[in-house]
C-alpha positions in Angstrom: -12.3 -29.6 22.2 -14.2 -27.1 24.6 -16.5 -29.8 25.3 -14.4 -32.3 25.7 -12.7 -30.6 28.6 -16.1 -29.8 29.7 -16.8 -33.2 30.6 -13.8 -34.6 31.7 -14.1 -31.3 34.4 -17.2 -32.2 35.3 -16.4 -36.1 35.5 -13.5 -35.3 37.8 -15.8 -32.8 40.2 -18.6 -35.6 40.8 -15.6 -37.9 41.7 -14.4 -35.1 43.9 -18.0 -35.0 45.3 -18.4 -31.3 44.2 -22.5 -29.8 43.5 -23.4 -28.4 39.7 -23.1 -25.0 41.3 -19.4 -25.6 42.0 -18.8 -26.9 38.7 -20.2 -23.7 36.7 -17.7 -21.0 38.7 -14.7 -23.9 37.7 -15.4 -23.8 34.2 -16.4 -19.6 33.6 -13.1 -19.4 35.3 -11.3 -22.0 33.2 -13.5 -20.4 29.8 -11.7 -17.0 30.9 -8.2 -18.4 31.6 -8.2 -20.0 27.9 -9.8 -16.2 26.7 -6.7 -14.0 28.0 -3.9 -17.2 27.0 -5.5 -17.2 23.7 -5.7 -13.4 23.1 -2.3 -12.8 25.0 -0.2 -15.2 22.8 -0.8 -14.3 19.0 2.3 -15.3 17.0 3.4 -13.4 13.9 6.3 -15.8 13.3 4.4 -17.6 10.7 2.9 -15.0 9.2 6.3 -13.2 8.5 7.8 -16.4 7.3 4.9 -17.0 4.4 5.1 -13.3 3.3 9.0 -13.4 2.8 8.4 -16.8 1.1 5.8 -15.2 -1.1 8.2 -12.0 -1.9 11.0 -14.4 -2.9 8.9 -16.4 -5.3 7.7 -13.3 -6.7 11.1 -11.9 -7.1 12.3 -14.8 -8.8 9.6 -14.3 -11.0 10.1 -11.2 -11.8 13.5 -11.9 -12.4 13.5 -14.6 -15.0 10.9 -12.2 -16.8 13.6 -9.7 -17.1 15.9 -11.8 -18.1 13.9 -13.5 -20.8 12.7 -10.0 -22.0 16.3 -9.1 -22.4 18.0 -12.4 -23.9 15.4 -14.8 -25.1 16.7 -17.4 -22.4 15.2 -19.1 -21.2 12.5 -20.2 -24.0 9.4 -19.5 -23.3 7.5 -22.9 -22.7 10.0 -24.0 -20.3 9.4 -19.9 -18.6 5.5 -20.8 -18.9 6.3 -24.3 -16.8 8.3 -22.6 -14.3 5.7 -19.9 -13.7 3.1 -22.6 -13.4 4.9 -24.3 -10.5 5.8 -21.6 -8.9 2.0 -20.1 -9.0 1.3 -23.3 -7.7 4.0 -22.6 -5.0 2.3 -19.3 -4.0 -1.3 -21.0 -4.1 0.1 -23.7 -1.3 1.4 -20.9 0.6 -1.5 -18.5 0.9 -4.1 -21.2 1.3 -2.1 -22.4 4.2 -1.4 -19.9 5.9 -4.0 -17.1 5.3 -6.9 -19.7 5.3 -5.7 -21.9 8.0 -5.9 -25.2 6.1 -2.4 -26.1 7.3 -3.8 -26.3 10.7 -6.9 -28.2 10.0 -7.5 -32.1 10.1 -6.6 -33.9 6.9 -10.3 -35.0 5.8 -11.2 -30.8 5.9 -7.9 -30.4 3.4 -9.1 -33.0 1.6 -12.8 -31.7 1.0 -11.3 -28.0 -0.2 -8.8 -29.7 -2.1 -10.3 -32.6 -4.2 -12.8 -30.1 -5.2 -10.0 -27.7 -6.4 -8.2 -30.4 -8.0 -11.8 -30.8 -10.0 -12.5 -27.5 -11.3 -8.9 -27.2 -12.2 -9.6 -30.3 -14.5 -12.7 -28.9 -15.8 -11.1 -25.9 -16.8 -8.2 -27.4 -19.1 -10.9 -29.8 -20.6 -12.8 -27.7 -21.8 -10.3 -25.7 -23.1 -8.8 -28.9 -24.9 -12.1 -29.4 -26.3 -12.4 -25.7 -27.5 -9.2 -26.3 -29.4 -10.5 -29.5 -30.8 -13.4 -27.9 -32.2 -11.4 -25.1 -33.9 -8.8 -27.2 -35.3 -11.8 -29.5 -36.7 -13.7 -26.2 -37.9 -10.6 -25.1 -39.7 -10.1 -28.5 -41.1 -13.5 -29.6 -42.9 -15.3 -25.9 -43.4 -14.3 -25.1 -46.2 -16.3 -21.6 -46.2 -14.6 -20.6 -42.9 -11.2 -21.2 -43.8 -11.3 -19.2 -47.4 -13.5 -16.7 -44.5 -10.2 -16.4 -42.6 -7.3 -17.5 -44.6 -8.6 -15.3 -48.0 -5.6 -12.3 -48.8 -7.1 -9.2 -48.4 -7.9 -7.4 -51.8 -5.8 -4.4 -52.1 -7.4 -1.5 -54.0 -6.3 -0.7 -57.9 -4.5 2.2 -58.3 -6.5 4.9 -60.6 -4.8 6.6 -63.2 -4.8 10.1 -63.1 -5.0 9.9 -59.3 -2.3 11.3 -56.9 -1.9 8.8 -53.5 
């Protein structure tokens, strides 16, 4: 953007019929005019607003834990789904804001997230496929199973021996 308005300046001051040395003291002053706006105008508004967003989440959180300690309700694959989505809530939130990808252009979101998005699906396929492979190991090894399923042998009591 700073070059942008570097040009255009110096468009306009060869119109105007202004030197190069003119030029430089216009834009060190413009460079220190967008220095003190820029330092002098930091807004916490947004900040404020993603941190009381992130508290709430978390106290709903906590909340339907309690009450699911307490009363079983609600069960807890439907308390697992809810905690996803709202994880996912929290994600949204702290990306945005603390990483500055809400501000950014749409193909820079789209090279974080895609990737994301990726890894994410990596991460449950392989797990699917580790499940596979147990369930199919439990299935057709027969030595494993007896390994893992076998009672455990409790030791004969000896006559003439207190326990």
């Amino acid at each position: 953007m700073g070059i942008r308005i570097y040009l255009f300046l110096f468009t306009l001051n060869i119109f105007a019929g202004r030197g190069p040395a003119d030029q430089n003291k216009i834009c060190m002053s413009e460079q220190a005019t967008t220095q003190d706006n820029a330092h002098g105008s930091f807004d916490t508004k947004p900040i404020w607003r993603t941190f009381w967003i992130l508290l709430g989440i978390t106290l709903v959180e906590i909340t339907l834990a309690t009450i699911h300690m307490k009363t079983e309700f609600p069960p807890k694959y439907v308390l697992n789904g809810i905690y996803l989505i709202l994880t996912c809530a929290k994600a949204f939130y702290i990306i945005a804001e603390f990483m500055h990808l809400r501000h950014e252009i749409k193909n820079m979101i789209m090279t974080i997230a895609v990737p994301a998005c990726l890894f994410i699906w990596f991460i449950v396929a392989f797990l699917w496929d580790g499940a596979s492979y147990n369930n199919l190991r439990n299935r057709y090894d027969r030595h494993y199973a007896e390994k893992i399923m076998a009672p455990k042998e409790v030791p004969a009591e000896q006559p003439g021996k207190p326990q």
